[in-house]
Every structure is written in C-alpha cells, then in structure tokens.
Backbone as ProteinMPNN parsed JSONL, in Angstrom:
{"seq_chain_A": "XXXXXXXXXXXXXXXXXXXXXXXXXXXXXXXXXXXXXXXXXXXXXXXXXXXXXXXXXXXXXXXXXXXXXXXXXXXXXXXX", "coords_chain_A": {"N_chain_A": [[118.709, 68.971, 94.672], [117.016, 70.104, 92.927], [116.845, 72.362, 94.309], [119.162, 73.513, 93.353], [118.781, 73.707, 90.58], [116.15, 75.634, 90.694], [117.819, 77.617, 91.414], [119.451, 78.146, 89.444], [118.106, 79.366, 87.443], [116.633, 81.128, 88.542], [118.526, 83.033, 88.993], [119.178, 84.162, 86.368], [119.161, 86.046, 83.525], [117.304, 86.446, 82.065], [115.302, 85.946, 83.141], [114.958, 87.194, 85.494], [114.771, 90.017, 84.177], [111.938, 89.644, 83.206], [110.694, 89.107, 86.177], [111.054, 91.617, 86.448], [109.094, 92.862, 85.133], [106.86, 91.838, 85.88], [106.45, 92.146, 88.319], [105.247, 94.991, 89.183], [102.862, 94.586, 87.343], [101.562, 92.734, 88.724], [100.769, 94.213, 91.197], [99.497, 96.196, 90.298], [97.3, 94.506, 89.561], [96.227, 93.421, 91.99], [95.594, 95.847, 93.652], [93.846, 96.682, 91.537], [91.851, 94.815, 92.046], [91.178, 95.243, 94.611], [90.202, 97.242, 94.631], [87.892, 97.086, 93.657], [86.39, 95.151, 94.671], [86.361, 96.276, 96.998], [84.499, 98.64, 96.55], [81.727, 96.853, 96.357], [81.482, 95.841, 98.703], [81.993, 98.166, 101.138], [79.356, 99.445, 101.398], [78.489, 100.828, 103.844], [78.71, 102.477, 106.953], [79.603, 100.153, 108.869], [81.05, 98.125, 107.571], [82.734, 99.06, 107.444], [84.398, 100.32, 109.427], [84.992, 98.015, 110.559], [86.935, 96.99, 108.571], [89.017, 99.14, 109.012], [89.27, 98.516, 111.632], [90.526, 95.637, 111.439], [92.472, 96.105, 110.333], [94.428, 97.431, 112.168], [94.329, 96.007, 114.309], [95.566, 94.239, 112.832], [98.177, 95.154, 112.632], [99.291, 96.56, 115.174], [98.953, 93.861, 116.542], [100.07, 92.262, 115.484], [99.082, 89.558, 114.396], [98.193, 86.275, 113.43], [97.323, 86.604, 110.367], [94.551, 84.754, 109.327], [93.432, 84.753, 111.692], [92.014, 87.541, 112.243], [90.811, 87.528, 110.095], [88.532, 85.841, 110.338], [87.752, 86.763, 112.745], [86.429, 88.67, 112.11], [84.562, 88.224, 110.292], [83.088, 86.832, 111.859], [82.638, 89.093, 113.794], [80.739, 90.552, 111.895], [79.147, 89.012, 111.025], [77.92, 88.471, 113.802], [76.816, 91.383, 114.515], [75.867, 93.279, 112.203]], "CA_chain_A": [[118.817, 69.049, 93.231], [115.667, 71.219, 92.855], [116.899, 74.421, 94.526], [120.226, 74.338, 92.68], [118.155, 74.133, 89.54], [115.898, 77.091, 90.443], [118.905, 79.048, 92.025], [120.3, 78.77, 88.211], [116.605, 79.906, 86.856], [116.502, 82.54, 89.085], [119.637, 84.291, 88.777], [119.037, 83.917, 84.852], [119.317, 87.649, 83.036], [116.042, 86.522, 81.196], [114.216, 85.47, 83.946], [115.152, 88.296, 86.534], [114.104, 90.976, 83.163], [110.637, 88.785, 83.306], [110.212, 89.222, 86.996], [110.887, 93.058, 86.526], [108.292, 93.57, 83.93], [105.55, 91.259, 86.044], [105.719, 92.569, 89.999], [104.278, 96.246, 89.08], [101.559, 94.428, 86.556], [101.001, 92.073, 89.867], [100.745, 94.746, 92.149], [98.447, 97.161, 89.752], [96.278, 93.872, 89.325], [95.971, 93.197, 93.302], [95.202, 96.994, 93.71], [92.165, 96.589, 91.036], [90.859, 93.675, 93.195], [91.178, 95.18, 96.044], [89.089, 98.596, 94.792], [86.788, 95.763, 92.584], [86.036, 94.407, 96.163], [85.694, 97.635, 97.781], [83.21, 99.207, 95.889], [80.697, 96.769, 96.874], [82.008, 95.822, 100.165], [81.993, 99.13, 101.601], [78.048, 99.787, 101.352], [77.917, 101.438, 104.501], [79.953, 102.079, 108.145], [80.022, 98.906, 109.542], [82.805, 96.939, 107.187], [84.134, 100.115, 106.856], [84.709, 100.109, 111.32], [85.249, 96.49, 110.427], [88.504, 97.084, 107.73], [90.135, 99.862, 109.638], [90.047, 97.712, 113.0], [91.18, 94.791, 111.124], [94.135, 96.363, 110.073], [94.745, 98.057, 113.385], [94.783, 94.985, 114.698], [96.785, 93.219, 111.939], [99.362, 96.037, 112.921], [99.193, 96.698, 116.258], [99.705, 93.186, 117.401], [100.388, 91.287, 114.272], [98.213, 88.02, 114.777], [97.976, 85.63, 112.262], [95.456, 87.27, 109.313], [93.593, 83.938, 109.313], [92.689, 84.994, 112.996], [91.537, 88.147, 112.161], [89.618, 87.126, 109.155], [87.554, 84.749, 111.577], [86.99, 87.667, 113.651], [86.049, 89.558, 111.023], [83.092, 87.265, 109.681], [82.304, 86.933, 113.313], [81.81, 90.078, 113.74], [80.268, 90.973, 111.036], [77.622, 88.317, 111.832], [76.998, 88.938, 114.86], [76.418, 93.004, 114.498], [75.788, 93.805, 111.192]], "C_chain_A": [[117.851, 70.099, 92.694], [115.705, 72.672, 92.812], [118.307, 74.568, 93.691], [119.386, 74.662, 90.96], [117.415, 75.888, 89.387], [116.606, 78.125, 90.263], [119.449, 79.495, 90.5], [119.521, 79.167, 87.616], [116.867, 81.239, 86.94], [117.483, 83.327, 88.68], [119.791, 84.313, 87.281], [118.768, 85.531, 84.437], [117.187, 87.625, 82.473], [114.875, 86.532, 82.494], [113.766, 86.809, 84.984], [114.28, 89.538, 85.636], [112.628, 90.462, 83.159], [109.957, 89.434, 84.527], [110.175, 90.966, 87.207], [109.895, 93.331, 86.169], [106.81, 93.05, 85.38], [105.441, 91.964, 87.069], [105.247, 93.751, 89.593], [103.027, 95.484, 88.429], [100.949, 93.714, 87.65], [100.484, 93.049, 90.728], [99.571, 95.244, 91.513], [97.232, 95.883, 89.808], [95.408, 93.565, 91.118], [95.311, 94.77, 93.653], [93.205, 97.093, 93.29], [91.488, 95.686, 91.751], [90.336, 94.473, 94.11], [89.734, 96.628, 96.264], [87.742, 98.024, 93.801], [85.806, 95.439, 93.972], [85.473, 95.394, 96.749], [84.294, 98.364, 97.491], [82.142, 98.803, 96.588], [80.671, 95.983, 97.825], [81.45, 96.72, 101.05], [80.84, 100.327, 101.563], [77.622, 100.62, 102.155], [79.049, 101.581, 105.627], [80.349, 101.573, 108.389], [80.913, 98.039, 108.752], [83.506, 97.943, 107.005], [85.227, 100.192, 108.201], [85.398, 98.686, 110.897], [86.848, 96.368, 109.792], [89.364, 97.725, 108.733], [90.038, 98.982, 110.804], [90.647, 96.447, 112.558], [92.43, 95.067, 110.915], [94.938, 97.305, 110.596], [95.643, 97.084, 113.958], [96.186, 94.033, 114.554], [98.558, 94.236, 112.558], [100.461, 96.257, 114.101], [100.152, 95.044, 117.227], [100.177, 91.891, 116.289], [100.489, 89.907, 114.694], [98.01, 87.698, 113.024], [96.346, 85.988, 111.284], [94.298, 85.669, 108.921], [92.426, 84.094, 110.661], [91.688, 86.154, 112.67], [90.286, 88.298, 110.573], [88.401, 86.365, 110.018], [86.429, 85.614, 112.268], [86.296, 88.41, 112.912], [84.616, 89.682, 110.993], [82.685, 87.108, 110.914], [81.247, 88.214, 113.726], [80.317, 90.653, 112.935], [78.714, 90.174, 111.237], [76.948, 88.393, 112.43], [76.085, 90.383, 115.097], [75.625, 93.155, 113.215], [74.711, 92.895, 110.969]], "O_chain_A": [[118.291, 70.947, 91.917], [115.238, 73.598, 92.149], [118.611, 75.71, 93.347], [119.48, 75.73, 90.356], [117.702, 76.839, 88.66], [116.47, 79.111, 89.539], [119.792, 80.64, 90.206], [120.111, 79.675, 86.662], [117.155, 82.127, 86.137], [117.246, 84.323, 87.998], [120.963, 84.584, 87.017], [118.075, 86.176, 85.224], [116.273, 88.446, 82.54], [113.801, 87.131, 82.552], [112.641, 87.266, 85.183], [113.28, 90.033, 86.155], [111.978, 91.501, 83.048], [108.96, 90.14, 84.376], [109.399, 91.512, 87.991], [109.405, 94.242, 86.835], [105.956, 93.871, 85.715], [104.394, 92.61, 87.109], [104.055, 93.451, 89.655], [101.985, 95.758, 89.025], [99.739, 93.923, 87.74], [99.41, 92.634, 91.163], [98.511, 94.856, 92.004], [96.123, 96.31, 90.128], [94.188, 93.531, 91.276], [94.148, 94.609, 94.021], [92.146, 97.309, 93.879], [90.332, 95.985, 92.052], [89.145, 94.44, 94.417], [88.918, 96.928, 97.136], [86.807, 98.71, 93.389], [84.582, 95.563, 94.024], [84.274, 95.459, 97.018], [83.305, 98.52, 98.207], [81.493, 99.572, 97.296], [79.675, 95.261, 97.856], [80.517, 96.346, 101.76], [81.02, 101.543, 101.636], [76.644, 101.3, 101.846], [80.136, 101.023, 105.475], [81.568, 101.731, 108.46], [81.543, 97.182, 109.372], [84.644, 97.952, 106.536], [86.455, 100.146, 108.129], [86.61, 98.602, 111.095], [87.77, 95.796, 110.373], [90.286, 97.12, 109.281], [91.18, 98.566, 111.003], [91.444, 96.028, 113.398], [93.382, 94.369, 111.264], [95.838, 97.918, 110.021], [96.862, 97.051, 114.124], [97.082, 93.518, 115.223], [99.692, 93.801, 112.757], [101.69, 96.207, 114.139], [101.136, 94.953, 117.961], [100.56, 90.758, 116.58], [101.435, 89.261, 115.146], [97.816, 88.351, 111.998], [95.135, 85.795, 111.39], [93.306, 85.806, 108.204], [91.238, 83.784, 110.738], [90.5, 85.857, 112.79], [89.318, 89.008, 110.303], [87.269, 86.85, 110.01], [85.209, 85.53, 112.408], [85.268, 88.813, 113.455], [83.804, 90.535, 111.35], [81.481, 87.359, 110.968], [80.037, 88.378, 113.889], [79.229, 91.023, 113.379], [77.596, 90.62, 111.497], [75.728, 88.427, 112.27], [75.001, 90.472, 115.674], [74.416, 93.122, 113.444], [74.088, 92.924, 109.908]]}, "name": "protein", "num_of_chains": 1, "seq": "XXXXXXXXXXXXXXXXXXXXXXXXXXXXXXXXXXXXXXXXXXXXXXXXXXXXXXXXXXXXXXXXXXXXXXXXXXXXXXXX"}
C-alpha cells in the first residue's frame, strides 16, 4: 500500500518539477561541505596521501566506504 502511494507521489508533475529544482541545490550544498571540510582538513601531506589513497582504493577495488573510513582513522592514528 505504501509504494503504490509513493509511486503516485513520485510520478506527480509537481513533485518530479520539485525534485528538478532541489538535486543541483543538493549537489552545490554537498560540494560546499566537502571544500568547508577541506580547507581545514588538508593542513598538510599526510590526509592529503591519506584522501587520494582512499579513493584509489574506494575505486580500485570498491570495498565497502565504512572499511575504508576505519582505515583511514587508523591510519591516520597510527602515522600522523
């Protein structure tokens, strides 16, 4: 009963015009985080070695990003 409800949400003219307008303002807002974060993240080499092999990794052998968060903070602990 639930998903036929949404399914008639979703495919709604209003709703779909809604979700147009929001995913770019979502995306631009995830962006500013992400260079919000960076800024003072990225203090020096080591999370910088740290990002790009994370998302080598994430790429390469595409492991669950909870794993490589783990490793991350591991790392980061242990070295840094």
């Amino acid at each position: 009963v639930l998903w036929s409800v949404a399914d008639r949400f979703y495919h709604s003219p209003w709703i779909q015009g809604a979700l147009l307008g929001l995913k770019p303002a979502l995306v631009a807002l995830i962006f500013y985080s992400a260079w919000s974060i960076g800024r003072v993240a990225f203090d020096s080499y080591g999370p910088v070695l740290i990002a790009l092999a994370a998302y080598a990794v994430l790429r390469l052998f595409r492991l669950h990003p909870a794993l490589i968060i783990a490793a991350a903070g591991l790392i980061g602990f242990l070295f840094l």
